[in-house]
C-alpha positions as MATLAB code, in Angstrom:
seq = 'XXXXXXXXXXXXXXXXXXXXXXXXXXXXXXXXXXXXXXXXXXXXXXXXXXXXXXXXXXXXXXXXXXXXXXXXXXXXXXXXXXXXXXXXXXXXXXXXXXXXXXXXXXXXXXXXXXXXXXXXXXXXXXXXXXXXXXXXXXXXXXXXXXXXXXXXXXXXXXXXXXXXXXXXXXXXXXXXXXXXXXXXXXXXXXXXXXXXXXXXXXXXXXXXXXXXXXXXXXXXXXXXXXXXXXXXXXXXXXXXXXXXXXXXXXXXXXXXXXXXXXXXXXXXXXXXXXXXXXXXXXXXXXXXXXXXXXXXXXXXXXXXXXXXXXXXXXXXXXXXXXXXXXXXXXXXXXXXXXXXXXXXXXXXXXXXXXXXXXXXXXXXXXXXXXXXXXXXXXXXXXXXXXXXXXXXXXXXXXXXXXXXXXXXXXXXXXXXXXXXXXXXXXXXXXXXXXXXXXXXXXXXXXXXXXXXXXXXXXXXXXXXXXXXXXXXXXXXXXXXXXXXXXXXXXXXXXXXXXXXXXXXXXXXXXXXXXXXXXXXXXXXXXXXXXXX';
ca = [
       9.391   12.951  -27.072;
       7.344   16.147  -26.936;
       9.292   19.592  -26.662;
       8.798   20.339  -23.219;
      10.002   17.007  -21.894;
      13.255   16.215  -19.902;
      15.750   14.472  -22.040;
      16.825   12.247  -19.317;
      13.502   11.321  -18.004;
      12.362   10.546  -21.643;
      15.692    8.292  -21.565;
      14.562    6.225  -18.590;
      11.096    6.266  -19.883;
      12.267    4.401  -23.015;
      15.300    2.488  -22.085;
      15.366   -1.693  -22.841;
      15.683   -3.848  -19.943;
      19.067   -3.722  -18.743;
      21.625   -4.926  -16.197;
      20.377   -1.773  -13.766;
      17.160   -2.817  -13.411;
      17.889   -6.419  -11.752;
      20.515   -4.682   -9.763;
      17.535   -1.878   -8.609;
      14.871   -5.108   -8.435;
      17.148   -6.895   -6.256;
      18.689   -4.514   -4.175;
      15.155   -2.953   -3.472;
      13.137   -6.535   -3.354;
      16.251   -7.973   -0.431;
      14.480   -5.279    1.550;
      11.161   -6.553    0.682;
      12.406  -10.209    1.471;
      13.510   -9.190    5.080;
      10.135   -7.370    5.628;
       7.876  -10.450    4.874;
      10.364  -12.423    6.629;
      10.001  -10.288    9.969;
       6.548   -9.275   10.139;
       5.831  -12.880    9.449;
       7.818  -15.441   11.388;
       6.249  -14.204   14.302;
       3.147  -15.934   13.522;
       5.517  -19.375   13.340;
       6.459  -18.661   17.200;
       3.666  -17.486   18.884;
       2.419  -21.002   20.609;
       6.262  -21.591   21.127;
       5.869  -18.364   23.497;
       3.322  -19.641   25.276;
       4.392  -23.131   25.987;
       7.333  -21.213   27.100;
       6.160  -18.439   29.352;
       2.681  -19.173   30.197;
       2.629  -22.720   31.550;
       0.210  -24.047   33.830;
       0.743  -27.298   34.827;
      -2.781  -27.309   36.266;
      -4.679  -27.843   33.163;
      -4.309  -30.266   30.452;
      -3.574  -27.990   27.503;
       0.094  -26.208   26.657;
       0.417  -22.929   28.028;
      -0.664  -19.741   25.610;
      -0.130  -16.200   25.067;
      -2.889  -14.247   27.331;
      -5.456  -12.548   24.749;
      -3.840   -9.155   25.474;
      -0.358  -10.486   24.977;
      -1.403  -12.786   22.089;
      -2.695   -9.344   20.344;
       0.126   -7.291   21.304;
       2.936   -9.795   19.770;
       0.967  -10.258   16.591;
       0.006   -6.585   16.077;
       2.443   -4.557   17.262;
       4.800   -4.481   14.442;
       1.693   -3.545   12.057;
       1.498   -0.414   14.537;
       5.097    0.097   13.929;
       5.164   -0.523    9.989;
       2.075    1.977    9.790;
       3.739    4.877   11.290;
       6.496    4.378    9.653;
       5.071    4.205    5.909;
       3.943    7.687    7.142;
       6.662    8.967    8.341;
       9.193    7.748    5.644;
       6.718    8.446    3.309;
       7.045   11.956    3.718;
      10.314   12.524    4.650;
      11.205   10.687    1.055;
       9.643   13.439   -0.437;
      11.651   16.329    1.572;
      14.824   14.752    1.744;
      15.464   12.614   -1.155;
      14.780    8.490   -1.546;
      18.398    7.662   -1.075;
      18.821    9.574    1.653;
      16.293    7.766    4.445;
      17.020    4.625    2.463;
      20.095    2.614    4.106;
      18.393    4.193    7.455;
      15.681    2.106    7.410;
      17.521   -0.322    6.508;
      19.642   -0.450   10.013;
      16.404    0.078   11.979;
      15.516   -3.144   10.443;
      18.685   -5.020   11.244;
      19.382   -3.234   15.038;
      15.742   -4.205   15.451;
      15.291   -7.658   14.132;
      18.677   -8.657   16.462;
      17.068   -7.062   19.363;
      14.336   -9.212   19.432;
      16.036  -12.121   19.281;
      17.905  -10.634   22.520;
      14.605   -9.801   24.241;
      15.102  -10.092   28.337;
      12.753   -9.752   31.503;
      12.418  -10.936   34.812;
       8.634  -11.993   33.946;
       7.064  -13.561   31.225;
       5.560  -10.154   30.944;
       8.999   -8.119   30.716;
      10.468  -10.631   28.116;
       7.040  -10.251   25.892;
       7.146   -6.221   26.743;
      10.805   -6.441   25.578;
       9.998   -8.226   22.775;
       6.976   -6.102   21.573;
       9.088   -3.151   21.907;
      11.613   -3.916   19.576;
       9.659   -5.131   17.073;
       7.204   -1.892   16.801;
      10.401    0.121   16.063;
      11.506   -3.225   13.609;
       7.821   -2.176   12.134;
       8.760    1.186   12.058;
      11.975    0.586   10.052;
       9.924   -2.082    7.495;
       7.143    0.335    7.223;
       9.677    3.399    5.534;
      10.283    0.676    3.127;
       7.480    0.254    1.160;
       7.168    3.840   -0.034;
      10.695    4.142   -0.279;
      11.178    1.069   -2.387;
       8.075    1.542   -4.744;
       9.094    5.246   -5.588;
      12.555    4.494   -6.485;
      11.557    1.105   -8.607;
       8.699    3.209  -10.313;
      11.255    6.226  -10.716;
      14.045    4.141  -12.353;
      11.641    1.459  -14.833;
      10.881    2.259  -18.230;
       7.205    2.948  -19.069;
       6.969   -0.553  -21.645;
       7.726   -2.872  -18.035;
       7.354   -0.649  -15.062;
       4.732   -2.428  -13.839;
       6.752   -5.633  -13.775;
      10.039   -4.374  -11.822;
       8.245   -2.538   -9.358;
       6.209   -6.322   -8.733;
       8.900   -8.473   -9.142;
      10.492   -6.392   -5.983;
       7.175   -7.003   -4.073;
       7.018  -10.209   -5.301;
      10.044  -11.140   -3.041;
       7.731  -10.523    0.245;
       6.820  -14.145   -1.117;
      10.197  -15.784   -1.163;
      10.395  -13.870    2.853;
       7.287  -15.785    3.603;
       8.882  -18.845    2.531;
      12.241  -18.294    3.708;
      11.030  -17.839    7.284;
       9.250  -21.094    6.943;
      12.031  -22.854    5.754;
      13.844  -21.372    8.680;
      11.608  -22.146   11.300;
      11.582  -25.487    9.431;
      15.380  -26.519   10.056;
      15.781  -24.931   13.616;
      12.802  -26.715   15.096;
      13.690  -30.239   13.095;
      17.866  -29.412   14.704;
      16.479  -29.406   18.341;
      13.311  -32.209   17.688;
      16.090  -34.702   16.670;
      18.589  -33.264   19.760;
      16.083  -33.551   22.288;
      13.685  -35.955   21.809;
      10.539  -35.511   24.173;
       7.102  -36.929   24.413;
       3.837  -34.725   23.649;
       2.525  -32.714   26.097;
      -0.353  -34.645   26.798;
       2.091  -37.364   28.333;
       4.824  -35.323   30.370;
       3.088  -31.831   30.363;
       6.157  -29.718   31.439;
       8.897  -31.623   30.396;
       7.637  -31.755   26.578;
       9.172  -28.130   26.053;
      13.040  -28.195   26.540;
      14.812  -25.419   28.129;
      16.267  -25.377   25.110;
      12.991  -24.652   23.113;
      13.731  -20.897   24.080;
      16.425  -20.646   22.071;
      14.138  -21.482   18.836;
      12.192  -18.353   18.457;
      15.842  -16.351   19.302;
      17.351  -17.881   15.843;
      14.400  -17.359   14.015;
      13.311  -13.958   14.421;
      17.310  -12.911   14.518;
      17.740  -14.501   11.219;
      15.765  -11.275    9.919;
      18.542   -9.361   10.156;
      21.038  -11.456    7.593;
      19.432  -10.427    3.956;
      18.798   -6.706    5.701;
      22.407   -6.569    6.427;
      23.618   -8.222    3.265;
      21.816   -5.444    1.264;
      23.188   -2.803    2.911;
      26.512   -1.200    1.373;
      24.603   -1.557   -2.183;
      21.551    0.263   -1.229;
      23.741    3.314   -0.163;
      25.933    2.775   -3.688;
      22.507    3.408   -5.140;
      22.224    6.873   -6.715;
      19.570    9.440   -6.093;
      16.517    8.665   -8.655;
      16.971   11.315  -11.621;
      13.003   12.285  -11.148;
      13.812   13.483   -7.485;
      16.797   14.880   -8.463;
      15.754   16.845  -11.170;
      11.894   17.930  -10.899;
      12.425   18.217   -6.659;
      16.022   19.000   -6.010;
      16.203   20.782   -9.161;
      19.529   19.964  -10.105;
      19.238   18.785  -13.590;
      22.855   18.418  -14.180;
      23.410   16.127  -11.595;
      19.980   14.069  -12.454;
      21.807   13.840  -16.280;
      24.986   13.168  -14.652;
      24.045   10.250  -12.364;
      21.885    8.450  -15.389;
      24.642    8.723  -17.977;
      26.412    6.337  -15.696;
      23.533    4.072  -15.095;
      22.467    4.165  -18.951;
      25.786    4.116  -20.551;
      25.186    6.770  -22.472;
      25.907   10.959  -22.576;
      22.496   12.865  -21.368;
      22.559   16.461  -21.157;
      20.965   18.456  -18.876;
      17.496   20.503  -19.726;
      17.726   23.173  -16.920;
      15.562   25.328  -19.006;
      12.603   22.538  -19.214;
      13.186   21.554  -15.949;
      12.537   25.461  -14.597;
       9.387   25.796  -16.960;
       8.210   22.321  -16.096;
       8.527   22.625  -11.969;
       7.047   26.353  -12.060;
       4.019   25.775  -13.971;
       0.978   26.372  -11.811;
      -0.218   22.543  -12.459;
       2.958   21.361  -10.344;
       2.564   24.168   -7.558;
      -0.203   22.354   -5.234;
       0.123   20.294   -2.305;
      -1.072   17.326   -0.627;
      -4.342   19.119    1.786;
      -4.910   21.678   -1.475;
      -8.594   21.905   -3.379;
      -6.374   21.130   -6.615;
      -4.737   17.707   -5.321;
      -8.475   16.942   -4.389;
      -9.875   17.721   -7.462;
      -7.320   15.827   -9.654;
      -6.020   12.845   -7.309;
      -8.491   13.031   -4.610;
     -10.682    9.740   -5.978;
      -7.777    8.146   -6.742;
      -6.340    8.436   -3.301;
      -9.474    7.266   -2.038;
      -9.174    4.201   -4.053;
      -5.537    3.456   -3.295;
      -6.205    3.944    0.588;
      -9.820    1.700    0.834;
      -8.547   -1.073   -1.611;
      -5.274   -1.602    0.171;
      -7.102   -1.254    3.810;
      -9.590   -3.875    2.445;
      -7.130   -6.266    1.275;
      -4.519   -6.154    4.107;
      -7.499   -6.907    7.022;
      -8.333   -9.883    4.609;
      -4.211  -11.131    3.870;
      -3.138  -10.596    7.124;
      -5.952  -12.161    8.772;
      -5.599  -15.498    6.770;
      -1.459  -15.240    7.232;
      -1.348  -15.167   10.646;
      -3.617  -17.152   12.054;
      -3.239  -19.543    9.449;
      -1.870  -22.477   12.252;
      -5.416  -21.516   14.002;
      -7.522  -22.625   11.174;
      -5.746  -25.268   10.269;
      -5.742  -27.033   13.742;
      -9.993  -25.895   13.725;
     -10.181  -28.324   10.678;
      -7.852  -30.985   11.760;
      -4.614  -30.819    9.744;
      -2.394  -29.529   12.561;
      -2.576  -31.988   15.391;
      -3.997  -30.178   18.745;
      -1.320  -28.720   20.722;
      -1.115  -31.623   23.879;
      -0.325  -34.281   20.937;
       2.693  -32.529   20.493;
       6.017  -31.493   22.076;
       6.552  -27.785   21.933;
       9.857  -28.227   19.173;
       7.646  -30.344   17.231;
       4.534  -28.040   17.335;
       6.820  -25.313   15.746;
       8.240  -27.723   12.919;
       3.987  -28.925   11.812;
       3.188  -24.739   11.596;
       5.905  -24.375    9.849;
       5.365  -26.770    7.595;
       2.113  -25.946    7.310;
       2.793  -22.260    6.114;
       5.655  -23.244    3.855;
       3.869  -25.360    1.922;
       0.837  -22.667    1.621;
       3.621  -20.150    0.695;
       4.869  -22.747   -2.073;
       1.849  -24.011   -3.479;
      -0.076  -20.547   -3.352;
       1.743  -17.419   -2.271;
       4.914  -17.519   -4.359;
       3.579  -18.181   -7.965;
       0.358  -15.685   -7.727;
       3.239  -12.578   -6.934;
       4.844  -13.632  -10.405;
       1.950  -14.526  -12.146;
       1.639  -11.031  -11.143;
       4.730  -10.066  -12.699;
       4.658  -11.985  -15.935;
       1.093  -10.270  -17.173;
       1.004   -7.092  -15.522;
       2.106   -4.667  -18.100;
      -0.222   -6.996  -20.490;
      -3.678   -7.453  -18.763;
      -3.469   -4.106  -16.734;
      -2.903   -3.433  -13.051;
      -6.547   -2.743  -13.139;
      -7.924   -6.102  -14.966;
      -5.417   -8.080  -12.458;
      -6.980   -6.531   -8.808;
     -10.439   -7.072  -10.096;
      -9.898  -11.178  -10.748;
      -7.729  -11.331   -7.119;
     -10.491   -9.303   -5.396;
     -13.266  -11.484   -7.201;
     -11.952  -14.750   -7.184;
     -11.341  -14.042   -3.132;
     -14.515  -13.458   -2.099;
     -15.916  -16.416   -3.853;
     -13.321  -18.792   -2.404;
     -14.372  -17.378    1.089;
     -17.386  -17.995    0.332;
     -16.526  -21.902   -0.702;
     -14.897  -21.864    2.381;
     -17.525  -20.596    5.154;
     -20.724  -21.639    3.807;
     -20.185  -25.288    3.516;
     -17.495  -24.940    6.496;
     -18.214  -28.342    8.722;
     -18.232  -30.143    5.285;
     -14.190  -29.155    4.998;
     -13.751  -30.273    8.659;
     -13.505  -33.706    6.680;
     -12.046  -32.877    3.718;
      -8.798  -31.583    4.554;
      -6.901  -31.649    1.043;
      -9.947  -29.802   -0.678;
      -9.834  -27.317    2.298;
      -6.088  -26.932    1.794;
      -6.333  -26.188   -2.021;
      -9.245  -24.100   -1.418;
      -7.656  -21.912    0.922;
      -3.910  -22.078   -1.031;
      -6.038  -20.559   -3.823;
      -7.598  -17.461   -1.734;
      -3.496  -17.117   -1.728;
      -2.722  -17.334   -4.969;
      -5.069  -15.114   -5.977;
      -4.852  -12.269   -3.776;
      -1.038  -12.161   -4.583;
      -1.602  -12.686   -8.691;
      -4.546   -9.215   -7.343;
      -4.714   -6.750   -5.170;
      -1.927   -7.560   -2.772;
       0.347   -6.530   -5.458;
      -1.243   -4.366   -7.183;
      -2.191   -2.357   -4.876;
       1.675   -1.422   -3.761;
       2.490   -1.305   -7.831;
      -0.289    1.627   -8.505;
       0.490    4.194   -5.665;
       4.059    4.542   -7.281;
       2.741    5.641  -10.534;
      -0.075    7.551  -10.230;
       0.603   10.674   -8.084;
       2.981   13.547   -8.959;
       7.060   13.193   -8.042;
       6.596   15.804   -5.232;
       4.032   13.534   -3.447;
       4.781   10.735   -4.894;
       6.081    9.024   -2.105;
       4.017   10.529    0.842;
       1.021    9.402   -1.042;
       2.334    5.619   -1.343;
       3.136    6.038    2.561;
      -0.512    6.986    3.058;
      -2.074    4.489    1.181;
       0.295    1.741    2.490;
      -0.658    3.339    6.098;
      -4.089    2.458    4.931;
      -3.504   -1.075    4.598;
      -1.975   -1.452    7.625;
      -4.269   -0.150    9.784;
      -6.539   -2.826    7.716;
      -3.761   -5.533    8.931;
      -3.879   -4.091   12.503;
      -7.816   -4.471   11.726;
      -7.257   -8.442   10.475;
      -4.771   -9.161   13.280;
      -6.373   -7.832   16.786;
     -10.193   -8.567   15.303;
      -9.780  -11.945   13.562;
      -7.946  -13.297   16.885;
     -11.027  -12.698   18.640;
     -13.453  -12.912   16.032;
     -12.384  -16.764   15.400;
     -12.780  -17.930   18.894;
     -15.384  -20.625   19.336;
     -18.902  -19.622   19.970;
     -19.380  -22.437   22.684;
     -15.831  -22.982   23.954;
     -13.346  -20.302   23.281;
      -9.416  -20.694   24.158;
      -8.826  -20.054   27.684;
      -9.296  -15.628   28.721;
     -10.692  -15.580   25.671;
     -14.649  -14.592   24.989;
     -16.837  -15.969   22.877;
     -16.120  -15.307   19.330;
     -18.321  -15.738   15.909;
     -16.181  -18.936   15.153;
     -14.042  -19.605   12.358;
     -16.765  -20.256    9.560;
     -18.675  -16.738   10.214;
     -14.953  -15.273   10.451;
     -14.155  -16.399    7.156;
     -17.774  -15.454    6.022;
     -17.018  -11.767    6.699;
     -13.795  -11.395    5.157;
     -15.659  -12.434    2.002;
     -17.634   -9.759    2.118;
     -14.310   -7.626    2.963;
     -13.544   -8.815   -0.217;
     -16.536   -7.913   -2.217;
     -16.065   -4.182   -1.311;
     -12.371   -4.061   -2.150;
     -13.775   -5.358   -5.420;
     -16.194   -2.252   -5.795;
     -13.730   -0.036   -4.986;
     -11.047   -0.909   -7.212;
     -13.228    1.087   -9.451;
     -11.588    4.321   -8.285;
      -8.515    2.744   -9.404;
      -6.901    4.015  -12.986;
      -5.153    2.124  -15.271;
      -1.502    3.143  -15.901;
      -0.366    0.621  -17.897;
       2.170    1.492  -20.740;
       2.355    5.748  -19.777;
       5.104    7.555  -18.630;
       4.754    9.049  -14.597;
       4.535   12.269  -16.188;
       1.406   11.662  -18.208;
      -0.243    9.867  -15.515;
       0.525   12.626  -12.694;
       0.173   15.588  -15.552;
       3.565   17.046  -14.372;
       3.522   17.509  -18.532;
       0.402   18.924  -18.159;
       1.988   22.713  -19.379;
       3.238   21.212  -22.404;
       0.440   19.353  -23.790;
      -1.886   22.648  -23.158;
       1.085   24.625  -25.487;
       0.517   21.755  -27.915;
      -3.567   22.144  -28.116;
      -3.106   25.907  -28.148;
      -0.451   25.889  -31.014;
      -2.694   23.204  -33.255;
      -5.309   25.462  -32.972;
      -3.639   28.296  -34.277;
      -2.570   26.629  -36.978;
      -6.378   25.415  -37.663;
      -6.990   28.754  -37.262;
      -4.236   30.366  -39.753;
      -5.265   27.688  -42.511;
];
């Protein structure tokens, strides 16, 4: 430990792995778990809606979500979550991460129940109902991720940081699956209690009054891990780095991490003082300093994450479109509504088992070996040639299902064992304790106006260039869809290059909050060169 540094930062810095950092991992990563859950089980439901709410027993196909609705329902939790990364973000930083922690929190649960209670006297009011509650449960998800990042990044030691602050992203993949699973048992409860015949034979009658009751149990579900989670997030203490180099209360940052360490840490008011008034710590976010030292890197947090999300989110929620446009998923009249919602579900779960889940903890096994950088370079890569495999020999996969399915499990795999989690891991580490979590709201903000991006373009993009889905126009079709979010992929690649490593240093090193000490250092080895 050098002179200038804070005794009880240096003792978080080199702490083992202990009992406090699973409780941190899971008590952050249940929040994580409810997110995925919520932003994604909408995706399960959407043709449920639409067999629902917009039948027309005119035609011979199940009723679907108008284009405008369709978007709205998909995207306007992304709207939500974006606002609120910013918002959260920066009120982290002002008020403390404990503080707006369990509030978020409640948004997420109030939210979550509230669309599972949406009402109207249209089809229109019920999906206007609907989409309001969840932009505010987007809102509450989105204060999350900066929230959840800072505080893992601010209690980890430097030797595994990288792996606790994935391992709590890394439960967004058990969310994915959960809702699947979810979706999974309600639909097979009310296939096997009312058994109807596929649309094609009965039209209106395949979709059970019942049915409505489905995407009610599903998207409340949401708000059971959110709730469970609760009462330990607020036991949480404040982070000691927010404490001591924001709040400047050093006593109470030693205070609170003797009890979480076990052992007796004194306070350093004096380093703390010299530390937080140097003029290296005294710039802020829109200042010709920040620019000139985390400028580039913000740019490379914000473009990579905005890259990757219109790519993820693209290929997550219009998964059940793609897979119907090569054959796996039955088309929608050779189904009854109940069991339409059990094959997507299926579907995604076993994408989320085969591919999702294990690249998020390949992801944590070798990050803090191979380097967050190394790691979004070989997702990013490996991405856009899979996409590639995909689109270019496209009408050869329309026959080749299985290879199609591995294919496409493996764009998965790799962009969560990349830049899906690496790209929520770096933000946390790289930018000073000040900013630190307004700048992981920003670049999280980034990527989801690149999932707002993937979810209103890809819906249209996708259509059929000869016979799009009814008020729909004609599209670029799935292949030349899947053809540009390969090249998406290719420029996240280039710009990971603005990305540093921060493997294996302490936050202090990396933002240069230390900065004053290591110039004292330089200045004091000279002298002595000097004196000799």
């Amino acid at each position: 430990m050098s002179n200038n540094q804070i005794g009880v930062l240096h003792a978080l810095d080199a702490a083992k792995t202990q009992w406090y950092h699973f409780t941190a991992i899971v008590i952050a990563g249940m929040g994580f778990f409810t997110d995925a859950y919520d932003l994604f089980c909408i995706s399960l439901i959407t043709k449920l809606l639409g067999r629902i709410y917009y039948h027309d027993g005119k035609v011979d196909k199940p009723g679907t979500l108008p284009p405008n609705i369709a978007a709205a329902v998909n995207g306007v939790a992304f709207c939500g979550t974006l606002a609120g990364q910013l918002f959260f973000g920066w009120l982290g930083d002002k008020l403390g991460r404990k503080r707006v922690y369990g509030l978020t929190l409640m948004l997420m649960v109030i939210c979550s129940i509230g669309s599972g209670l949406s009402f109207g006297e249209t089809p229109n009011g019920v999906m206007a109902t609907l989409c309001f509650f969840r932009f505010w449960l987007g809102f509450g998800i989105g204060g999350d991720y900066p929230l959840s990042a800072t505080i893992m990044s601010e209690y980890a030691n430097k030797k595994t940081r990288g792996a606790f602050i994935a391992a709590v992203f890394a439960m967004q993949g058990f969310g994915i699956l959960a809702g699947g699973i979810v979706a999974l048992i309600v639909s097979s409860a009310f296939d096997h209690a009312y058994k109807v015949s596929p649309y094609i034979l009965i039209k209106q009658k395949s979709t059970v009054p019942q049915a409505d009751y489905i995407w009610r149990i599903i998207v409340m579900f949401g708000a059971v891990p959110a709730l469970l989670t609760y009462y330990w997030r607020m036991k949480m203490p404040e982070t000691a780095r927010y404490t001591a180099l924001i709040a400047r209360n050093s006593k109470q940052a030693a205070a609170d991490m003797s009890k979480v360490l076990n052992v007796e840490l004194k306070s350093d008011e004096e380093k703390v003082e010299k530390i937080i008034t140097a003029p290296s710590n005294s710039f802020g976010l829109f200042s010709k300093e920040f620019a000139k030292r985390h400028g580039l890197h913000l740019l490379g947090t914000t473009s990579t994450w905005f890259l990757l999300d219109i790519a993820f989110y693209s290929s997550n929620l219009f998964q059940k479109d793609i897979f119907t446009a090569i054959g796996w998923l039955p088309k929608a009249e050779n189904m009854s509504a109940t069991h339409e919602v059990y094959r997507v579900a299926r579907a995604q779960t076993l994408i989320a088992l085969c591919g999702t889940v294990p690249g998020y903890w390949f992801t944590v096994a070798l990050i803090d070996h191979i380097g967050r950088f190394t790691i979004q370079l070989i997702g990013f890569f490996f991405m856009t040639v899979l996409m590639f495999s995909l689109a270019i020999p496209y009408n050869h996969w329309k026959s080749h299902n299985a290879g199609f399915l591995v294919m496409y499990s493996l764009t998965f795999f790799f962009a969560n064992f990349g830049p899906n989690a690496t790209t929520f891991v770096v933000p946390a580490e790289i930018f000073p304790a000040r900013l630190r979590s307004t700048c992981h709201g920003i670049s999280a903000a980034a990527g989801k106006a690149g999932a707002i991006v993937g979810a209103f373009g890809f819906l249209y993009a996708s259509q059929s260039q000869t016979k799009p889905d009814a008020g729909y126009h004609h599209g670029i079709g799935v292949r030349n869809a899947l053809m540009v979010l390969g090249a998406v992929n290719f420029l996240g690649f280039l710009f990971t290059f603005l990305v540093p490593e921060s493997k294996g240093k302490s936050l202090e090193e990396l933002t240069g909050e230390n900065e004053e000490d290591n110039e004292n250092e330089q200045t004091t080895s000279i002298e002595k060169v000097s004196a000799v």
